[in-house]
N, C-alpha and C positions, 0 to 999 in steps of 0.2 A: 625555491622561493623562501622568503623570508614568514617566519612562524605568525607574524603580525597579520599576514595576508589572511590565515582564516578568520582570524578575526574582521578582520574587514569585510571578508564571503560575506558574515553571518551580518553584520552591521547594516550593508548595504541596501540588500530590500526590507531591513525595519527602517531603516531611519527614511527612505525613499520612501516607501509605502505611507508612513505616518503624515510625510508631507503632502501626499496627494490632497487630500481637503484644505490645506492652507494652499494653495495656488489657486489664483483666481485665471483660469482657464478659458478662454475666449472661443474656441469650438471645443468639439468634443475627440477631435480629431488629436490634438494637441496633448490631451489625456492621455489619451491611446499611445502616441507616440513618443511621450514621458514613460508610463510608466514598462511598456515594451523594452524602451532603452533600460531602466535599471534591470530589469528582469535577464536583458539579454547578457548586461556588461558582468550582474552577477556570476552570471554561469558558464560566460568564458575567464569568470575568473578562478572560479570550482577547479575548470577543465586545465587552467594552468598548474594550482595545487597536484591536480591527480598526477599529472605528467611528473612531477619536480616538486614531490612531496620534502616538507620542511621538515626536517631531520628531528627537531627538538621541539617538545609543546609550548604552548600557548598560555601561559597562566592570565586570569581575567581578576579573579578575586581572589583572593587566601584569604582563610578563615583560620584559624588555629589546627593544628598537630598537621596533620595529614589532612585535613580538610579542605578541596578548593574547589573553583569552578575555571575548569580549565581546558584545552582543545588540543587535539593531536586526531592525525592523520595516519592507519594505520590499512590492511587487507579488507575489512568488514565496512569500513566508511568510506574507502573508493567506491565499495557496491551501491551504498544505498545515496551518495552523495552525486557519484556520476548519475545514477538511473534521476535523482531530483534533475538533476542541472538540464539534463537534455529533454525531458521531458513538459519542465516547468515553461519556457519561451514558448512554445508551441499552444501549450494550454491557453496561455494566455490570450494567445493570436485568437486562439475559435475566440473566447470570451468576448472580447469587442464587438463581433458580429452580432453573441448570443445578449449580449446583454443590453440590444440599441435600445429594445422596447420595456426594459425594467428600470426599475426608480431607483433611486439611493445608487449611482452608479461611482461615486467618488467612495464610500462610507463601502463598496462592496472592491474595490479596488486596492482601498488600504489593505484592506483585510488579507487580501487574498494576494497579497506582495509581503506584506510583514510575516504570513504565515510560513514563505519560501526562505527567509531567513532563518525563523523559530524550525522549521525541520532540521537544516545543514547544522543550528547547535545541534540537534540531534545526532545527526552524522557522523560530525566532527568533534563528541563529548568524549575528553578520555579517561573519565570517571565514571561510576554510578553515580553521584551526587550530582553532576554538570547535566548526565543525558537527562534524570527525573527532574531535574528544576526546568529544563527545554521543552522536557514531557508535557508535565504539566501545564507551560506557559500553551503550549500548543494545544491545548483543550479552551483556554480562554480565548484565543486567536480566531478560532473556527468556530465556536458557537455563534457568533452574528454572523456566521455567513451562513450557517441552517438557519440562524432568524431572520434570515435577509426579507423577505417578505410580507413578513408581518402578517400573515393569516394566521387562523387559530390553531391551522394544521402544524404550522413554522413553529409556534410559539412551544405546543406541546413537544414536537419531536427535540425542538433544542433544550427545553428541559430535561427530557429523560436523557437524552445526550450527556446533559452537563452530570445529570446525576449519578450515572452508569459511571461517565470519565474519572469525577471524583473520588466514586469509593472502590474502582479499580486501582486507583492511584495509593490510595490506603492501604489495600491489600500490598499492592508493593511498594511500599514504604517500610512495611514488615522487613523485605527483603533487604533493602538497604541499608536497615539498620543491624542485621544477622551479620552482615560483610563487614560493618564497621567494627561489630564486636568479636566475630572469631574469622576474619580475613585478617591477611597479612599485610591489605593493602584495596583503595577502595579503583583503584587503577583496573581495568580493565587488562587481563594478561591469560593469553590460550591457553586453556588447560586449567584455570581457576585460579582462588587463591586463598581458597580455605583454609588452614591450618592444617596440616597432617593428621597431628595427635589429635586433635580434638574429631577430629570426622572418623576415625575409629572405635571414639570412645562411648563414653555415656549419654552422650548428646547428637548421637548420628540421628537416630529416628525423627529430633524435634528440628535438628538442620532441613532433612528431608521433607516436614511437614508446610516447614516456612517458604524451600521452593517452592513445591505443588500451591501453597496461599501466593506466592511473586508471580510465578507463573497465569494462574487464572484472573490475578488484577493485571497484568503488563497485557494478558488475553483480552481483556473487553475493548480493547482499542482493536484488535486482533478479531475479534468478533465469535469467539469458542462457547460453546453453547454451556451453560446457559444466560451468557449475558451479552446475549447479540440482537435480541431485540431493537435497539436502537436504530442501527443499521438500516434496518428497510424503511424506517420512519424517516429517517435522513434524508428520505428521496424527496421531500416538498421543497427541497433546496434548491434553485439554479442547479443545470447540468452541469457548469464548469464546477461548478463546488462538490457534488454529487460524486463528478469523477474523480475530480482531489480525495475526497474523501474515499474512497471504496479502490484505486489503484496506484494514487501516489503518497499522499503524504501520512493522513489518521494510521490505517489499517495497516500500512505498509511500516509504520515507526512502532506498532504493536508487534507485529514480527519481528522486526529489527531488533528491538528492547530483549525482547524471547531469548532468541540467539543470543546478546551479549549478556544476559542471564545465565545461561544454561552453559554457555561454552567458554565464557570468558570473564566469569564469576564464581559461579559453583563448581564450572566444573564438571562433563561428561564423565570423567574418570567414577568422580565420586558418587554419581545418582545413575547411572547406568548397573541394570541388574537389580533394583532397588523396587520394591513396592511404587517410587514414585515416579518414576521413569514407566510402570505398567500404568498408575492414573491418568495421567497426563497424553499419554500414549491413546486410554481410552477415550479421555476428552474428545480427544483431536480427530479420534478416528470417527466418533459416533457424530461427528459436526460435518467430517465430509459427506455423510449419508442424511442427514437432516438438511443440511443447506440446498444441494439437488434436490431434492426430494420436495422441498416446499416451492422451490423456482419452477416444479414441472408444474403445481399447482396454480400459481399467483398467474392475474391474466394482466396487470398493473408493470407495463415493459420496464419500470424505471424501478421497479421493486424487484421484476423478476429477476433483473441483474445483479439488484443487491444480493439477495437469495444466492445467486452464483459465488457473489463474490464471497460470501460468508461459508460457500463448501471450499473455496480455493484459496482461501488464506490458511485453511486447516492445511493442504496440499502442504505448504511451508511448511506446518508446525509438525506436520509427519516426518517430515527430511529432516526438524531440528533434534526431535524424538528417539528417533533411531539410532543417534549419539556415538555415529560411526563419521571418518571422513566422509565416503560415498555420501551418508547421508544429507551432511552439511554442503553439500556441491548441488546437492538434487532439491535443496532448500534456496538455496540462493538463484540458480536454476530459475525458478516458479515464480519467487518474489521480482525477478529481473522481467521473464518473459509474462508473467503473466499481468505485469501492469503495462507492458505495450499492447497486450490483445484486450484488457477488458477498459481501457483510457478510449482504445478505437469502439469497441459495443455501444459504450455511456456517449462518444460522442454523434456515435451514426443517430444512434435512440433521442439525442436532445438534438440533432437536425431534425428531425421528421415533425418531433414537439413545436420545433420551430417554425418551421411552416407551414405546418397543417392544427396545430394545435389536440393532435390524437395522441391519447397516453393508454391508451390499451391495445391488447393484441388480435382481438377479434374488432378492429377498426383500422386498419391497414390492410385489408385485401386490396390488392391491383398495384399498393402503393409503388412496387418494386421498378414498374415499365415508366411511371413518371419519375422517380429518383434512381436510375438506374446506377450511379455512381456509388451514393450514398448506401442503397441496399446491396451492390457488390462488391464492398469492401466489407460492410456490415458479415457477408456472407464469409468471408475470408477470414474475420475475428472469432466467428459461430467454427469454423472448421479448424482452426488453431486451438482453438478453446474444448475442443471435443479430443484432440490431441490427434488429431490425421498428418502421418506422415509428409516430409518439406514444410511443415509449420511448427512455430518456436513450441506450441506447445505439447508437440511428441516428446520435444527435447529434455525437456524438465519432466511431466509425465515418465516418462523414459529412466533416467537417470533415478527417479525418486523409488520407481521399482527396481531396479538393479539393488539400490541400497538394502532394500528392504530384503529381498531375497537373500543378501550375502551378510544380512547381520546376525543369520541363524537365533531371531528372535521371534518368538512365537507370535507375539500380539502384531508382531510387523508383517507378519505375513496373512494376518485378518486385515491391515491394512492395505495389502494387492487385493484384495476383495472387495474391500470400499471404494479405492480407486476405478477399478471396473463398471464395477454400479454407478459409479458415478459419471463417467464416462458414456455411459446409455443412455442414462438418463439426460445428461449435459445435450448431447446429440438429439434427446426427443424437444428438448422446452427451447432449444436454440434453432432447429431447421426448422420449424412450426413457424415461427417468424418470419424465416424465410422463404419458405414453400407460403404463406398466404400473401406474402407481397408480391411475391413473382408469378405463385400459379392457385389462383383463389379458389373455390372448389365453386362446379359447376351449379349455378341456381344461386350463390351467397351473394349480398348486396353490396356490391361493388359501389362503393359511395369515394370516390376520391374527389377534394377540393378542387376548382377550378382554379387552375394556374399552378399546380403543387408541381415542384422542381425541385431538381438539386439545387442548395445552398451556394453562396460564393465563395471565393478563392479565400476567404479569412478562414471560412468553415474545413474546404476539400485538403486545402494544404496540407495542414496537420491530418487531417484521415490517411491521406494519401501516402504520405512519410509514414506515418503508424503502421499504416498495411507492409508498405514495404517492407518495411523493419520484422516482422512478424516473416514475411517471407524469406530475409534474409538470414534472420536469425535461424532460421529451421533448413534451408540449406547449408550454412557455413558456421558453427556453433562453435567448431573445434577450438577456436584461439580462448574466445573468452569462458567456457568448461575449463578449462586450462589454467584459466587465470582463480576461476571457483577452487581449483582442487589445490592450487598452490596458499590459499589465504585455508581451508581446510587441514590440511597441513600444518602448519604453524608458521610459513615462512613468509607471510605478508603481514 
C-alpha cells in the first residue's frame, strides 16, 4: 500500500471522531452506527497496511536537520497496531450498550474515537520525536474521558492522571533529547543508535543515568511503582474507558514506548550488564509483587483489576529487562495476550456494574447462576490470567520464564520468584470472585437484584470473541511466537 495510507489510518478516527458533536443526529442509533463505521473502516484499513506494509515512510512535517514527524511501519508496530485494530471495533460495540444510561454520550464518543487514531501515531511513529509528540497528545485525548462524569471522584483522579502523565513525559523528554545529542539518528533502528565512541567513553555512566530517568517517565503511563497510583483512581471512569486504559491503549503505549527505548534507541547491547539494566530490572520486579499483592487486598472489583493490571504490565517490562531475544518475545507475548484476557475481566466486571449496579466483591454472591454467561467467561479470563495451561496466558507467562532462566542473569532469576508469587496470589484475588458468584458460602446473604441477567448481544459479542481468542491463543500460539521472535531478531 501506498505510504499515504498511514497516514490516513491515523487521520481517520480523529478527524471522524472530532465530528461526532457537529452532526445533528436524529436517534441515537444513528451515532452508534457512524461512528462503529469509522472505527470499523479504520481498522480494516491497519489490517491492509500489516498485510502490504509500505516500503517507504511517511513524512508529515520536517522541521529542520534530522528533525520530523514521520510514520513507518516496521516488526514492533504490526504488534501494537494489529493488537489496537482488532481490538478497538469491539470495544466499541460493548460501549453503546454501556453507555445508553450516561450523559455527555457524543463529548464521550469523540473522545474515545480520536483517541484510536492518537494511539496508531503511536504505533506507526518512526521516530522518537513523532511517537512523544503522539505520547503526549494521547494523555490530552483521555483525560476527559476519566472526567467523563463529572464527580468529584472523576475530577480528582483525572488530575493526578494528567499530572503523573505530564511529568513522566518530562522525565522522558530527558531521553529524547540524549538521542538527539549523542545518537546517530533519532530513527528508531534494532540494536540502538548511540554512538560507539561515546557510550565507552567518559559519558557512559550519565548515558546510563538518563535511560533509567526515560525509562521510569515512559513507566508511569506503564504503571512501575512508584508512579502507579493513578491507575486505580482511573477506575471512576466508564468501563469502556477503564478497559482502554488498563489493556489497550494508556498502559499498553507505556510498554510499547519501553521497548522502542531500550531496544530500538539505546540499545540492549549498551545497558545490558550495567548497574542500569540491574535498577530497572528491580523496578520491574518489586511492582510485579506489589501490584498482586494490593489486588489480594482491595474489595473495589474495578480497582482490584487495576491492581492486577499494574503487576502484569511489569510482566512486560521484565521480558524488556532481560535484554535477551527470548526475552523480548516473552515481552510482547504478555502485552499481546494479556490485553485479550484483562479487556474480557474489565468488561465481564462493567456487565455486572451494568445491571446490577454492585461494584464490590463481597456483593455478588449467587451473582454467577443469574449471569451465568458473563461469570463463565469472567472465569475463563481469572484462569488465563493465573496462567493455567490451554490459555494465552501460560503462553507468555511461559516464554517470559524460559527467558529469564537462559539469560544466566541473577536479578532474573529473583524474577522466576516474583512471577510465581504472583501467580498465587493472581489465582487467590481472582477465583474469590468466582467461587462467591458461583458458590457463595453457606449462611452469606445472598442479595441478588431482581431480574439480574446476562447483558445483550452488544455486551456478550465482544466477551464471547475475547474468551475465544484467549482460548485460542493458548492452544495454537506457535505461528504468531514466531512471528514475536522474528521482529526479536532484527528481521522485521
Amino acid at each position: 500500500m501506498k505510504p499515504e495510507m498511514m497516514l490516513a489510518a491515523v487521520l481517520v478516527p480523529i478527524l471522524g471522531g472530532i465530528t461526532i458533536p457537529l452532526i445533528p443526529f436524529k436517534k441515537r442509533n444513528h451515532m452508534a452506527v457512524y461512528t462503529e463505521t469509522i472505527v470499523v473502516l479504520t481498522s480494516l484499513l491497519v489490517m491492509g497496511l500489516l498485510v502490504n506494509r509500505p516500503a517507504e515512510a511517511m513524512p508529515i512535517v520536517r522541521f529542520v536537520n534530522n528533525l520530523s514527524l514521520s510514520l513507518r511501519i516496521d516488526g514492533l508496530s504490526m504488534v501494537f497496531a494489529g493488537l489496537v485494530a482488532a481490538l478497538w471495533p469491539l470495544a466499541t460495540l460493548y460501549s453503546f450498550e454501556y453507555m445508553k444510561h450516561e450523559k455527555h454520550e457524543k463529548p464521550f464518543f469523540m473522545f474515545y474515537t480520536v483517541t484510536y487514531g492518537v494511539t496508531l501515531g503511536i504505533a506507526f511513529a518512526e521516530d522518537m520525536l513523532t511517537m512523544y509528540f503522539f505520547y503526549e497528545l494521547l494523555t490530552m485525548v483521555t483525560v476527559p474521558l476519566v472526567l467523563h462524569t463529572l464527580t468529584r471522584e472523576a475530577i480528582l483522579a483525572s488530575r493526578k492522571y494528567l499530572y503523573y502523565s505530564l511529568g513522566g513525559a518530562a522525565f522522558a523528554f530527558l531521553g529524547l533529547i540524549c538521542l538527539l545529542v549523542y545518537g546517530s539518528t533519532l530513527d528508531f533502528t534494532f540494536g540502538g543508535v548511540l554512538d560507539a565512541s561515546i557510550t565507552q567513553g567518559h559519558y557512559r555512566n550519565q548515558l546510563l543515568l538518563i535511560y533509567v530517568i526515560a525509562f521510569c517517565g515512559f513507566g508511569v503511563k506503564a504503571a512501575v511503582c512508584p508512579f502507579n497510583s493513578w491507575l486505580p483512581q482511573a477506575g471512576v471512569a466508564p468501563t469502556p474507558v477503564t478497559a482502554l486504559l488498563h489493556a489497550v491503549a494508556v498502559v499498553k503505549a507505556g510498554a510499547f514506548a519501553i521497548m522502542r527505548l531500550t531496544w530500538y534507541s539505546f540499545g540492549p547491547d549498551f545497558i545490558k550488564g550495567t548497574w542500569a539494566q540491574n535498577v530497572v530490572m528491580g523496578i520491574v520486579i518489586f511492582t510485579i509483587v506489589y501490584g498482586c499483592s494490593r489486588a489480594l487486598k482491595e474489595t473495589h472489583l474495578k480497582r482490584r483489576l487495576a491492581y492486577s493490571t499494574i503487576s502484569n504490565l511489569s510482566y512486560i517490562l521484565f521480558g524488556v529487562c532481560i535484554m535477551t531475544p527470548a526475552g523480548l518475545v516473552g515481552a510482547l507475548s504478555h502485552m499481546i495476550f494479556h490485553a485479550v484476557i484483562k479487556i474480557t475481566s474489565f468488561f465481564c466486571v462493567g456487565a455486572v456494574m451494568y445491571k446490577t449496579e454492585k461494584q464490590y466483591v463481597h456483593e455478588i454472591d449467587g451473582f454467577g447462576r443469574k449471569m451465568p454467561v458473563t461469570f463463565g467467561i469472567f472465569t475463563v479470563s481469572a484462569l488465563a490470567l493465573m496462567g493455567v495451561p490451554g490459555l494465552a496466558g501460560f503462553i507468555s507467562k511461559w516464554n517470559l520464564a524460559t527467558a529469564a532462566v537462559t539469560s544466566e542473569n541473577g536479578l532474573a532469576y529473583v524474577g522466576i520468584g516474583a512471577l510465581l508469587i504472583s501467580a498465587l496470589l493472581t489465582a487467590i484475588y481472582m477465583l474469590t470472585i468466582v467461587m462467591r458468584a458461583f458458590f457463595p458460602a453457606k449462611g452469606s446473604r445472598v442479595s441478588v437484584p431482581e431480574g439480574t441477567k446476562d447483558p445483550n448481544w452488544l455486551m456478550l459479542l465482544p466477551l464471547i470473541l475475547f474468551a475465544a481468542a484467549t482460548i485460542l491463543f493458548g492452544l495454537h500460539s506457535a505461528p504468531i511466537v514466531r512471528f514475536f521472535a522474528r521482529i526479536a531478531e532484527g528481521s522485521l
